[in-house]
C-alpha positions in Angstrom: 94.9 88.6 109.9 97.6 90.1 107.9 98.5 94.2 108.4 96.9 95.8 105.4 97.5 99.3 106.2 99.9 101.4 104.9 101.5 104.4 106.5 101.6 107.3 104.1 104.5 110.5 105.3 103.7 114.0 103.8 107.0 116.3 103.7 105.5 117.9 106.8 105.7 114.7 108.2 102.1 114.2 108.6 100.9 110.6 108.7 98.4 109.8 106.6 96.7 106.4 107.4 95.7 104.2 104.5 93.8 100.7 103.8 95.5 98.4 101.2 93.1 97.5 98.6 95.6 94.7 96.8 98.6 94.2 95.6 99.6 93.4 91.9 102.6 92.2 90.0 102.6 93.2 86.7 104.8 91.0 84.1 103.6 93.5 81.2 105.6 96.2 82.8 107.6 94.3 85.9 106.8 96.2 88.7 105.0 95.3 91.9 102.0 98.1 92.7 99.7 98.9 95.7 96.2 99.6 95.1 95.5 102.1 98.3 92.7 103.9 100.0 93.1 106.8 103.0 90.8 106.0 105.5 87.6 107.9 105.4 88.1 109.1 102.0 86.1 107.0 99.2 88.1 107.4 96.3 91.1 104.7 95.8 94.8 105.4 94.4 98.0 103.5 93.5 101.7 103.2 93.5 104.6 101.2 92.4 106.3 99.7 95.4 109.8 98.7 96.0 110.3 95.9 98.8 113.0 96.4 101.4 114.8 93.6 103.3 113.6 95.0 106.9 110.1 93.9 105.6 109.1 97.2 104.6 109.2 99.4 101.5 109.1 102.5 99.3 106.6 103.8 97.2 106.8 105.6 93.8 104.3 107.8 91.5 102.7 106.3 88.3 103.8 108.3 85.7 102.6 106.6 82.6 99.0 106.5 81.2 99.3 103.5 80.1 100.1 101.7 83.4 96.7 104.4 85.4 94.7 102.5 82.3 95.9 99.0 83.7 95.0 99.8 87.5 92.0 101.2 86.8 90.9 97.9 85.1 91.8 96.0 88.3 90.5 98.1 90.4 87.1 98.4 88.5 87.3 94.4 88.3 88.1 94.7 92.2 84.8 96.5 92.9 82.7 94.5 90.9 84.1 91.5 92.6 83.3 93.0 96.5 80.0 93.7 95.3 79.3 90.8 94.2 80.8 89.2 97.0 79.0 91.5 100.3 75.8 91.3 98.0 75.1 87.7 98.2 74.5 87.6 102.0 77.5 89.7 103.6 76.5 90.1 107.1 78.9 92.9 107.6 82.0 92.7 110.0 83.3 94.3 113.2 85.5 97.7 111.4 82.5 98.6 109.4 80.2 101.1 111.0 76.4 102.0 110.2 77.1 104.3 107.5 79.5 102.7 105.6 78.8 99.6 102.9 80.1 96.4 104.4 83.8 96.5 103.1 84.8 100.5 103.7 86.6 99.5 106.5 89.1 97.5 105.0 88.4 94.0 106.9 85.9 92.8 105.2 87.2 89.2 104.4 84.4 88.0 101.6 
């Protein structure tokens, strides 16, 4: 399984751990973006990211509206999608604990 986690650095250098929802490429506006979510916190965010050679990368804020409107169409079409998936029979996986819908954990693979 691939590493989708992403390390988030606050200027106090506090790490803040996050799960990688998806990743899109937009040709509209060409620019790659990371659809995130910090562990244990149920609301999603994004970002634009810049790919580095050493396999790593930067991120940057979203400034315009019309690229928030975008996301949040993917990631609505996202969440319909996992429901729709987990609903039909998901048996749950290994990272999700009893209080959490099958998927909050971020390994979820249906």
């Amino acid at each position: 399984m691939q590493d989708r986690t992403l390390t988030l650095i606050q200027d106090d250098g506090k790490e803040i751990l996050c799960d990688i929802l998806f990743t899109y490429h937009s040709e509209e506006f060409n620019k790659d973006y990371v659809v995130f979510q910090v562990r244990g916190e149920a609301s999603a965010s994004a970002a634009i990211y810049h790919p580095e050679d050493n396999g790593k990368g930067s991120l940057e804020r979203i400034e315009s509206d019309e690229e928030w409107e975008m996301l949040e169409e993917l990631l609505n079409d996202y969440a319909s999608s996992m429901e729709d998936s987990c609903s039909s029979g998901c048996s749950g996986c290994s990272g999700c604990s009893s209080d959490e819908e099958c998927g909050g954990c971020g390994e979820c693979q249906h």
